[in-house]
C-alpha positions in Angstrom: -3.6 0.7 7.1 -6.6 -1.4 8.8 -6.8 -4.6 8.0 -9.3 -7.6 8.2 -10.2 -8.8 11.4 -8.7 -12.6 12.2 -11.8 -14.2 14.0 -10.4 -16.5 16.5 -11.5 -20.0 17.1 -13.4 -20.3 20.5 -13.7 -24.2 20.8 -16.1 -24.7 24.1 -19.6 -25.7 24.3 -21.8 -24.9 21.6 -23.1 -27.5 18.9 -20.6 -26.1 16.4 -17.3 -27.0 18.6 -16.7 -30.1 16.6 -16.4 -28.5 13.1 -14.8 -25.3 14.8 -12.3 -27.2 16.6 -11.5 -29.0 12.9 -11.5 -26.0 11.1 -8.7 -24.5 13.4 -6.6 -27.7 13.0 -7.0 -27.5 9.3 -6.5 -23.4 9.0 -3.2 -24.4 11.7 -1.6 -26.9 9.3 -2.5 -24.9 6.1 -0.1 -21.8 7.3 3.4 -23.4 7.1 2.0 -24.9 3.9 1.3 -21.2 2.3 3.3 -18.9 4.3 6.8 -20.8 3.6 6.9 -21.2 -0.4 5.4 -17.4 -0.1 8.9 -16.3 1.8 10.7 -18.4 -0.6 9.5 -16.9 -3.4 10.1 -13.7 -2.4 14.3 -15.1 -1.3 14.0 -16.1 -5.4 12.7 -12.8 -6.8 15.6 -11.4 -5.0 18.1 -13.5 -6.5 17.0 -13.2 -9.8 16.9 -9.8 -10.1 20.2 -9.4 -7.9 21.5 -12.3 -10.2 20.5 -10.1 -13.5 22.1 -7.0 -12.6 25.6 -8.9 -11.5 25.7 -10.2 -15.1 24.6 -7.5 -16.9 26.3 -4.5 -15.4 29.6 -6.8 -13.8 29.7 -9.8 -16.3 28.4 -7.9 -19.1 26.4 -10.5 -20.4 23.2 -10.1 -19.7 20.8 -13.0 -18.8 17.7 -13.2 -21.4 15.4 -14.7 -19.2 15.7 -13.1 -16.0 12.6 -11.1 -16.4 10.8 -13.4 -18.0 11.2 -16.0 -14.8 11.1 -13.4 -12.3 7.7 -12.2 -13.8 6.2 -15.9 -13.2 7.5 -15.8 -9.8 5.9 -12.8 -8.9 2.0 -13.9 -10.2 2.5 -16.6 -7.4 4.4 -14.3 -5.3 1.3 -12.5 -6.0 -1.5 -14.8 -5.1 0.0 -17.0 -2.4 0.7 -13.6 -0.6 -2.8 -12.7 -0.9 -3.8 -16.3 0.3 -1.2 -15.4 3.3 -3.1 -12.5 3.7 -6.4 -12.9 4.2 -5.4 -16.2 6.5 -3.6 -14.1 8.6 -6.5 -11.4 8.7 -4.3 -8.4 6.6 -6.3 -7.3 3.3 -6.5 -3.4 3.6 -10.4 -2.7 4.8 -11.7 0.7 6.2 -12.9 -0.2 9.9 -13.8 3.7 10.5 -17.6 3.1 10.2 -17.6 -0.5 11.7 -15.9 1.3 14.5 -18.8 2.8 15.5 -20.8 0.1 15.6 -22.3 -1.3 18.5 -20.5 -4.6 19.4 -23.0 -7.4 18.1 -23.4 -5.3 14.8 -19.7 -5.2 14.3 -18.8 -8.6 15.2 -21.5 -9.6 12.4 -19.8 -6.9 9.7 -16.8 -8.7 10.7 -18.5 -12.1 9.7 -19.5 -10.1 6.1 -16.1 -9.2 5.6 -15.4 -12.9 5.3 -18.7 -13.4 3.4 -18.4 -11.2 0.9 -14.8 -12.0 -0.6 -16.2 -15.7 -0.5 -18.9 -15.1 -3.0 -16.3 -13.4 -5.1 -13.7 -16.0 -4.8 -17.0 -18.6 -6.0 -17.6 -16.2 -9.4 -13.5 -15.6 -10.2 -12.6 -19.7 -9.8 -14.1 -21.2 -13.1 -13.3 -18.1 -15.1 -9.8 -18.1 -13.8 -9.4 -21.7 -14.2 -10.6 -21.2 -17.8 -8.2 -18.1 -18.2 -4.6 -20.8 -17.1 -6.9 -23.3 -20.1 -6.8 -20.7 -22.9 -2.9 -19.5 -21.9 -1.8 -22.9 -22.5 -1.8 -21.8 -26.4 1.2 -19.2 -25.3 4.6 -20.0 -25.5 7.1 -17.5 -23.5 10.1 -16.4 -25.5 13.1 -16.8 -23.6 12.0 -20.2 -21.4 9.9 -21.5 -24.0 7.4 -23.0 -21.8 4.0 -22.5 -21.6 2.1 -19.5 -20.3 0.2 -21.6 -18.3 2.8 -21.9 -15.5 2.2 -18.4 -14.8 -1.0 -18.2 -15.3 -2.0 -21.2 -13.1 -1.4 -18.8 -10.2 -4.6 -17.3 -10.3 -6.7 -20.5 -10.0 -4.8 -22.0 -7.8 -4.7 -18.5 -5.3 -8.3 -18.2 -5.9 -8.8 -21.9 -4.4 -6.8 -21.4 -1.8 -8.3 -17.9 -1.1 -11.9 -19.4 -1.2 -10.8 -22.4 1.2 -9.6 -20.0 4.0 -12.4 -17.9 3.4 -14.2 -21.1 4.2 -12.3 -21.9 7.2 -13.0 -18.5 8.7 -16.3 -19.1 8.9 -16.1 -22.4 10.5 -14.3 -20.2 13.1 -16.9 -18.1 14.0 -17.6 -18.0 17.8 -21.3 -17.2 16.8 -23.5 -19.2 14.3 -26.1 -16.8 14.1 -23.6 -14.3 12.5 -22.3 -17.1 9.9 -25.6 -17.9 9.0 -26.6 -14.3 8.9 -24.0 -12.7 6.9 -23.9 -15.6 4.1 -27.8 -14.9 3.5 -27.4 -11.3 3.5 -24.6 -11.8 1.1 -26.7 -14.3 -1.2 -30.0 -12.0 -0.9 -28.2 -8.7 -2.7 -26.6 -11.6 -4.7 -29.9 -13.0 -5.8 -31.9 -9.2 -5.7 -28.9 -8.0 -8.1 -29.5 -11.5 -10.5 -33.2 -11.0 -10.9 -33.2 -7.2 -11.7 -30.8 -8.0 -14.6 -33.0 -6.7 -17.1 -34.2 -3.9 -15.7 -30.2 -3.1 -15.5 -30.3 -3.8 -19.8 -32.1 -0.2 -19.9 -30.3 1.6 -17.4 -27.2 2.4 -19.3 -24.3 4.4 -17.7 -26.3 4.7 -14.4 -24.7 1.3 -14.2 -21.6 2.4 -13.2 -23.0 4.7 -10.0 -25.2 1.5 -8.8 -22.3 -0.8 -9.1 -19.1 1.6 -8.9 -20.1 4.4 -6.4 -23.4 2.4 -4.5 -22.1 -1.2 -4.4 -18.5 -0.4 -3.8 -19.2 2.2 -0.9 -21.6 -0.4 0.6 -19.0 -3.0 0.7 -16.1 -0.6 1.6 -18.3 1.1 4.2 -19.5 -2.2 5.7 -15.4 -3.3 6.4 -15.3 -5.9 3.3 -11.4 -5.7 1.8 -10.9 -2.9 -1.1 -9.4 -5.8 -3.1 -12.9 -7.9 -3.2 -15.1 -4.8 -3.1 -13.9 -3.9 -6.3 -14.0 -7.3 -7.6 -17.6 -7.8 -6.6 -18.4 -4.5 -8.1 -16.4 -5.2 -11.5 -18.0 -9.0 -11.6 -21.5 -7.7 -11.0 -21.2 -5.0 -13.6 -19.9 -7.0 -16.3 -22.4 -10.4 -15.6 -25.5 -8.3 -15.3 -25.2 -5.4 -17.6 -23.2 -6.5 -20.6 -22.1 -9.0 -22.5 -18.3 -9.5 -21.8 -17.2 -13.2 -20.8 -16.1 -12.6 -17.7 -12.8 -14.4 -18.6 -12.4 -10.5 -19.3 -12.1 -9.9 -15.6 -9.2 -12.3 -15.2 -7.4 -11.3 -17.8 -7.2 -7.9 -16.7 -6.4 -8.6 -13.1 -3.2 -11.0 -14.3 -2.2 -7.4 -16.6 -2.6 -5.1 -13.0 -0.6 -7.5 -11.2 1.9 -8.5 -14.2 4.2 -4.7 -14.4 7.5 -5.8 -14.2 7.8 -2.5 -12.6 5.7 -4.0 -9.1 8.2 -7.0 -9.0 10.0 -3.7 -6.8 7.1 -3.4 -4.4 8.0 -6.8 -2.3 11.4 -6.1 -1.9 11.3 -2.8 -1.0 9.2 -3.6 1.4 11.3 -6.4 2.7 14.2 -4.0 2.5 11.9 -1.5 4.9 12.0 -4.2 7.4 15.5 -5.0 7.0 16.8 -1.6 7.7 14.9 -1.7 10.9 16.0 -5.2 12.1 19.8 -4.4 11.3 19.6 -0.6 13.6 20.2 1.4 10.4 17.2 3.4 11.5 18.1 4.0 15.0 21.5 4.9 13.6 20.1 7.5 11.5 17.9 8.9 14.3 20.3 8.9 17.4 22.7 11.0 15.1 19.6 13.7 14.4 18.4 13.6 18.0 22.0 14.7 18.8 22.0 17.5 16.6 18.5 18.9 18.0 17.7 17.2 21.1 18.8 20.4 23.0 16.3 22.9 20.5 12.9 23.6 21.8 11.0 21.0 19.6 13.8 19.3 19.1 12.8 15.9 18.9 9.8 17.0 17.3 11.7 18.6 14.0 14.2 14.9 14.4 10.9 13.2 13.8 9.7 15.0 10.5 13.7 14.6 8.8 13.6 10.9 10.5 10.8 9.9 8.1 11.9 12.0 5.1 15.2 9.8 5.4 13.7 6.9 5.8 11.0 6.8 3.6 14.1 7.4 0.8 15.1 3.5 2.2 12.1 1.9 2.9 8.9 2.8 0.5 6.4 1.6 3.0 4.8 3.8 5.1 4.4 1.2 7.8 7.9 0.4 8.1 9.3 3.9 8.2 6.5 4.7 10.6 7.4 1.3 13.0 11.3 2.3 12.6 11.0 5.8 14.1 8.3 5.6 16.7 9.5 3.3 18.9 13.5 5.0 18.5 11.9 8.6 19.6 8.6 8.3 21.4 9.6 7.3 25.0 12.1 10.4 25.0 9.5 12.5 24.0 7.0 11.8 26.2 9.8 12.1 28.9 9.9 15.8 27.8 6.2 16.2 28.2 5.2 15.8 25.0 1.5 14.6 24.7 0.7 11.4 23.0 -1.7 13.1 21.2 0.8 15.6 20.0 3.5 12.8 18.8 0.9 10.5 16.6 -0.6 13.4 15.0 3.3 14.5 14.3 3.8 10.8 13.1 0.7 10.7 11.2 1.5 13.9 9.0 4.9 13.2 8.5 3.4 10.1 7.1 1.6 12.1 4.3 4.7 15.0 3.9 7.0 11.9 2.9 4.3 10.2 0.1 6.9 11.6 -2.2 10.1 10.7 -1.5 11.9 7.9 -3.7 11.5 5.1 -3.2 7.6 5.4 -2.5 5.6 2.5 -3.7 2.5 5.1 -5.0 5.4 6.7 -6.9 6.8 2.6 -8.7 2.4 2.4 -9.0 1.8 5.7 -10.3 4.7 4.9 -13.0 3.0 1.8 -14.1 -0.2 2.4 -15.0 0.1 5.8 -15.9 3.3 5.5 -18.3 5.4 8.7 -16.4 9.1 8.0 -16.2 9.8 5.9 -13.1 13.5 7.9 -12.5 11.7 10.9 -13.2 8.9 10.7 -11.1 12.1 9.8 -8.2 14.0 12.5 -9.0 11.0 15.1 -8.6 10.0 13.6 -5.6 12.5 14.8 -3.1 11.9 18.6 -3.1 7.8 18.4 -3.1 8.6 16.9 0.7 11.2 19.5 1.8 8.5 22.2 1.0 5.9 20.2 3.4 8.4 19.7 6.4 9.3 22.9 6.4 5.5 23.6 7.0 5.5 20.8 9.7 7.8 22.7 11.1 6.1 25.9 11.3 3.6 24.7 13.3 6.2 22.6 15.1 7.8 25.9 16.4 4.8 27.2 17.1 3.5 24.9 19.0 7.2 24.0 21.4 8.6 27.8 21.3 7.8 28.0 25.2 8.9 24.7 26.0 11.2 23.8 28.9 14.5 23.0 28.3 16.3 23.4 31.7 17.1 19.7 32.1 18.0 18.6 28.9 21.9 18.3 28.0 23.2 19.4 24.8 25.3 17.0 23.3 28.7 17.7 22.5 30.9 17.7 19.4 32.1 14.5 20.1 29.2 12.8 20.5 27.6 14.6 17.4 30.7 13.4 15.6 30.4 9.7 17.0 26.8 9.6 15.9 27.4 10.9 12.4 30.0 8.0 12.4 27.9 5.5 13.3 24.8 6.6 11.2 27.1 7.2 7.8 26.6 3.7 6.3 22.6 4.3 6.9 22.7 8.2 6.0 24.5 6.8 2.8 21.6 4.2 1.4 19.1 6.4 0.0 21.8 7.6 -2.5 23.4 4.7 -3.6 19.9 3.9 -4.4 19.3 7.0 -6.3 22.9 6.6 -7.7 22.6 3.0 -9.0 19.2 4.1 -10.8 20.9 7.7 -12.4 24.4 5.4 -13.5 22.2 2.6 -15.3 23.7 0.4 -12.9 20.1 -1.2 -12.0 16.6 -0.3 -13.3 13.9 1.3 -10.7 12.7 -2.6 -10.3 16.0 -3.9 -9.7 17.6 -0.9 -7.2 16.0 -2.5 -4.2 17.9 -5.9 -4.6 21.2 -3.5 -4.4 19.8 -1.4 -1.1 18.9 -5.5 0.6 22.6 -6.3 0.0 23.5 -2.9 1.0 21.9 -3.6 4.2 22.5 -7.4 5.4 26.4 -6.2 4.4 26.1 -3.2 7.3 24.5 -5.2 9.8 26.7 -7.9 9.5 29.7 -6.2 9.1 29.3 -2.6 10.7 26.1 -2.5 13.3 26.7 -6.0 14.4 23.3 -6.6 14.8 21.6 -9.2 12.1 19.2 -11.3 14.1 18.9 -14.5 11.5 15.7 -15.8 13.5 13.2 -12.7 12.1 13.9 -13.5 8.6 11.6 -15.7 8.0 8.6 -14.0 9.7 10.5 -11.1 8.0 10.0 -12.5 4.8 6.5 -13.8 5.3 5.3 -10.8 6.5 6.6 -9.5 3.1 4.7 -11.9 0.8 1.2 -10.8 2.7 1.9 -7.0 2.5 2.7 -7.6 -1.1 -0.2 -9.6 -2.2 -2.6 -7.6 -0.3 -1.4 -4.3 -2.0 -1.2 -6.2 -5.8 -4.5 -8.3 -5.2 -6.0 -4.5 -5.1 -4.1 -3.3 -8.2 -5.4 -6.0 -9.7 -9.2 -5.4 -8.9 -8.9 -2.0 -9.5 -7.3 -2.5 -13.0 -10.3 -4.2 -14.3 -12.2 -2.0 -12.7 -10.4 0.7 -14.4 -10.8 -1.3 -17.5 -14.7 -1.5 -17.2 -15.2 2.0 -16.2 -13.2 3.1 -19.9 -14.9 0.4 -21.9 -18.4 1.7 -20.4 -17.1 4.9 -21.9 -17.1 6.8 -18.5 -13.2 8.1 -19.2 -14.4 9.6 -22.0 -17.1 11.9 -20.3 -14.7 12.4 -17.2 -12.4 13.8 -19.2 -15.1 16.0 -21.1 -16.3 17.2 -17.9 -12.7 18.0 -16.2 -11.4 19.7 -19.1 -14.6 22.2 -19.8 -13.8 23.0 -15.8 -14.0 27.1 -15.8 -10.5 28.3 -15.0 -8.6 25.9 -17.2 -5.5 24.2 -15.2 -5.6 26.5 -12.3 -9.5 24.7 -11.8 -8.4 21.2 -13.3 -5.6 20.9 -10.6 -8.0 22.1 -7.8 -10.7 20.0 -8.7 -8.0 16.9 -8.2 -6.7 18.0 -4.9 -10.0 17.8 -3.7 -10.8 14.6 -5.4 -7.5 12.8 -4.5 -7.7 14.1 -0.8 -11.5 12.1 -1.0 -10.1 9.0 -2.7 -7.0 9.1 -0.3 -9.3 8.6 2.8 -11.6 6.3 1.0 -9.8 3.9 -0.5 -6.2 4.4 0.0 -3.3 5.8 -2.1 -2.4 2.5 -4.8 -6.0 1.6 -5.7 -6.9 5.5 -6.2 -3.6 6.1 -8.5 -4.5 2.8 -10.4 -8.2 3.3 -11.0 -8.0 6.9 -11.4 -4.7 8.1 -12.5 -4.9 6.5 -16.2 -8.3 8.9 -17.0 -6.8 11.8 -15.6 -3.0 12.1 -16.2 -4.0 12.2 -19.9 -6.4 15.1 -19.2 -3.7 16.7 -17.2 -1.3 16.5 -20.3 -4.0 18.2 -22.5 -4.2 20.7 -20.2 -0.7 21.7 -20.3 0.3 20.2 -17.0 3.4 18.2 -16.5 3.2 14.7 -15.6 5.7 14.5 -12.8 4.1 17.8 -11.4 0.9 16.7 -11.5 1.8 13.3 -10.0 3.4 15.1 -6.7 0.2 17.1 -6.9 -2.0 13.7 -6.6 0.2 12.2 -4.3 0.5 14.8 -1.7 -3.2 15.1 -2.0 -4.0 11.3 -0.9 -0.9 11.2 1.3 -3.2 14.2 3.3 -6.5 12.0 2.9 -4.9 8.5 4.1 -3.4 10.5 7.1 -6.7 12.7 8.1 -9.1 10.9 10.7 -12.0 10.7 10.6 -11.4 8.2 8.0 -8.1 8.3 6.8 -6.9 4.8 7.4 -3.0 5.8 7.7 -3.8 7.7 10.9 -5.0 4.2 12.5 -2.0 2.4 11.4 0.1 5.5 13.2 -2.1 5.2 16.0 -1.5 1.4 16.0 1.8 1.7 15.7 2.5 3.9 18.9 0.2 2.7 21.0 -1.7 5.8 21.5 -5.7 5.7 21.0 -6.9 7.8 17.7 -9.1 10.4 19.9 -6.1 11.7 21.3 -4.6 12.8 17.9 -7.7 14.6 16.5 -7.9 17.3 17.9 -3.7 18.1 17.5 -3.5 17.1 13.8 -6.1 19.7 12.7 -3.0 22.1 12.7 -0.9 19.8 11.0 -3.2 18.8 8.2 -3.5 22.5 7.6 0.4 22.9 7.2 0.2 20.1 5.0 -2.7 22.1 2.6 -0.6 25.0 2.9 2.4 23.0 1.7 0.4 21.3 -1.3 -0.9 24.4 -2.3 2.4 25.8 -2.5 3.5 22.8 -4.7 0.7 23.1 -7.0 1.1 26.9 -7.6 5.3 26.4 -8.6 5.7 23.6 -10.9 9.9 24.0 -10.4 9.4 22.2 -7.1 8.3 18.5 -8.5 9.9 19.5 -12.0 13.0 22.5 -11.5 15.7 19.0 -11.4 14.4 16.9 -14.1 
């Protein structure tokens, strides 16, 4: 994933040092202040969830309130990771087109991208400050204390929000771009105001100026998914309707309020855990010894590397940052081009969107109402069908390679290996396990794989290094508020596009496709492959997926094979360059510029099409274990 850019302070010699050089003192003494109650938040969610399935399933008695506190938690879990991430510069943004921009035009898109989510964060502060007002009347059940201790997490993230956004701009090594960006901000602002009534008479073509022009616009121009689909949902309802725009609020604290998301944070904190403890490198040393000495070998080590540990870790990041660095230098010291090994990494990336316990799959099964387990339990063979055509192209591509100096390892050492990497190999089922047995629920399961894992790298890898927890679980608490804040744009985005009665008409349109399901499903490979590149896998499946799963179900289609379906298909669009934003994070991650990998992953994207058709055409695959 891209993210925003952090514009550093540059303090010498131009009129605006003074207020630069304050604005970095204030932005420096402001991160401890966010960033440390945002890692101990996510410490509490842990223990409350961890804390509810000891009594429920050990003590048997369960505790009422458990979900009812750890959903309060979360909302500020929520925000004050957001705040944490757009101080330190990591909302999700597409850079593709900025890219290409020459450097003065890029550094002043960079200056927008702070812009923009300013003049959101101005519109969403009364109205959510008004929202935590009107939630006072709500008692909670269990606690019996107001709602407005949860809500108050949205004004208060907003503030904070709209103070760093402030900040950033003090920052800005260039005036000229400040000063430029916020008037090109408040001229569409005003220009958008004054044609309010010729917006009154325009009816649904609403929704393509705001939805499809305004929202590609600020996507396009690098502004954060998260406040492009803000702006667009805030501008829609102000100017064209009359909603209070409260509305918007409201339906941004339901997106981010699933109890089913509380697992997002610590699965990914569990991602980063298996890494820092050498579970990963356990469980790749003891495939590299079983096929270091095959031609390919390491290549074929990679794709079941990230099958196993996307199983562990749910975010593609992590299980991209634990393999790479465990496989790539021995690799290249084989020959392999760099090129080669990030387009590898990069399709991998999209083969293992599937596998349990993916955080599309937790997102998918919260908006969309398909069971959770379910959705896990189908999700394993859809990615054995696409490695195996990874693997294809693998052997096709390595079947002259030179072997002569490379050592085949021996039975011992294959046995020492699978020894060492048993406790690792073992995590992704007593995950699965502790779902099936009703020991934990889908949101709770990830507290069992954290203790899981502090237990083996204490105890059996020896290697727990206490000083990265707490950038650890920082880094946490931004990845997770960057990935709800957008669930929870997108939601009342999702909410504005049914009430406009779009869904409706969408689902006309799908379902009088020619060709019936055979065209339906089509028709979303291609879509979900677009909307994968565009925007990213969670705020597709959340803006998209409740209009079209019900069509789907109409149709005749099962839900958990039509879910693999749309997963695979933005797993293939977030991985493809030109703008698939996954392949930059790969690229990122190994260190290895992204023209090198374009021209290799053309093959590998096609195996990947091959493999999705396949999973389309034989619904057994996502549903034949259910």
């Amino acid at each position: 994933m891209t993210t925003t850019h952090h514009t550093n302070a540059m303090l010498g010699g131009t009129p605006a040092a003074g207020p630069r050089r304050w604005a970095a003192v204030f932005d420096g003494a402001l991160g401890p202040i966010l960033e440390i109650p945002a890692a101990l938040l996510v410490v509490a969610e842990i223990a409350v969830l961890l804390a509810g399935v000891v009594s429920r399933y050990l003590l048997h008695s369960p505790i009422v309130w458990s979900d009812e506190l750890a959903s309060i938690l979360f909302l500020w879990l929520a925000m004050l990771g957001s705040a944490v991430a757009l101080r330190r510069g990591e909302h999700m943004r597409m850079t593709a087109v900025v890219g290409m921009c020459s450097p003065g035009t890029r550094a002043f898109l960079d200056v927008v991208a702070i812009a923009a989510p300013l003049a959101f964060l101005l519109m969403i502060v009364g109205p959510a400050m008004e929202f935590a007002e009107e939630e006072a009347f709500i008692t909670t059940p269990a606690l019996e204390i107001t709602n407005s201790w949860r809500a108050a997490a949205l004004p208060v993230g907003s503030v904070l929000m709209l103070v760093i956004a402030v900040l950033r701009l003090f920052q800005v090594a260039d005036w000229r771009h400040t000063i430029g960006a916020l008037a090109s901000v408040a001229v569409v602002a005003g220009g958008f105001a004054l044609l309010e009534p010729v917006f009154h008479g325009l009816g649904n073509v609403n929704l393509l100026i705001f939805f499809v022009g305004l929202v590609a616009v600020c996507v396009l121009a690098g502004v954060p998914i998260a406040f492009a689909f803000g702006l667009a949902t805030f501008g829609y309802l102000a100017l064209t309707t009359t909603t209070p725009l409260l509305v918007v609020v409201g339906r941004m604290d339901e997106g981010m309020s699933h109890l089913i998301l509380l697992s997002v944070p610590l699965f990914v904190f569990l991602g980063l855990l298996i890494e820092m403890t050498g579970m990963a490198a356990a469980m790749v040393g003891f495939l590299a010894s079983l096929l270091g000495h095959v031609r390919g070998g390491l290549s074929y080590v990679l794709v079941g590397a990230m099958y196993l540990v996307s199983g562990i870790s749910g975010s593609k990041a992590a299980d991209m940052a634990a393999v790479a660095p465990v496989l790539f230098p021995e690799m290249k010291a084989r020959g392999a081009k760099p090129g080669d090994l990030v387009a590898l990494l990069s399709a991998t990336g999209a083969q293992t969107e599937t596998i349990p316990p993916s955080l599309v799959l937790i997102t998918l099964g919260s908006v969309t109402g398909v069971s959770i387990s379910a959705l896990f339990t189908g999700g394993m063979l859809p990615g054995v069908v696409l490695a195996i055509t990874l693997c294809a192209v693998v052997w096709w591509r390595y079947r002259g390679e030179n072997l002569s100096n490379v050592r085949r390892a021996s039975r011992g050492e294959i046995g020492r290996k699978l020894l060492i990497a048993l406790p690792a190999l073992a995590l992704p089922f007593v995950i699965r396990a502790a779902v099936v047995e009703g020991v934990a629920t889908a949101t709770e399961v990830s507290t069992i794989g954290i203790v899981y894992s502090v237990a083996a790298g204490l105890l059996i890898y020896r290697r727990f290094n206490w000083s990265r927890l707490l950038p650890m679980l920082i880094d946490t608490a931004a990845l997770s508020g960057a990935i709800l804040l957008i669930i929870g744009a997108a939601t009342s985005m999702a909410w504005a596009l049914t009430q406009s009665g779009f869904s409706g008409q969408l689902a006309h349109a799908m379902s009088s496709l020619p060709g019936g399901a055979a065209m339906f499903m089509a028709a979303s490979i291609v879509a979900f492959i677009v909307l994968g590149s565009v925007l990213e896998g969670i705020p597709a499946i959340v803006l998209f997926g409740p209009l079209l799963f019900p069509i789907a179900r109409q149709m005749g289609i099962n839900d958990v094979h039509y879910a693999m379906v749309v997963i695979l298909s933005m797993g293939v669009g977030l991985f493809a360059p030109p703008f698939g934003v996954g392949y930059y994070s790969a690229c990122a991650i190994s260190r290895i510029h992204p023209d090198e990998g374009m021209k290799p992953i053309v093959g590998y994207i096609l195996a990947l099409l091959a493999g999705l058709i396949v999973v389309a055409a034989v619904p057994w695959i996502s549903t034949g274990f259910l």
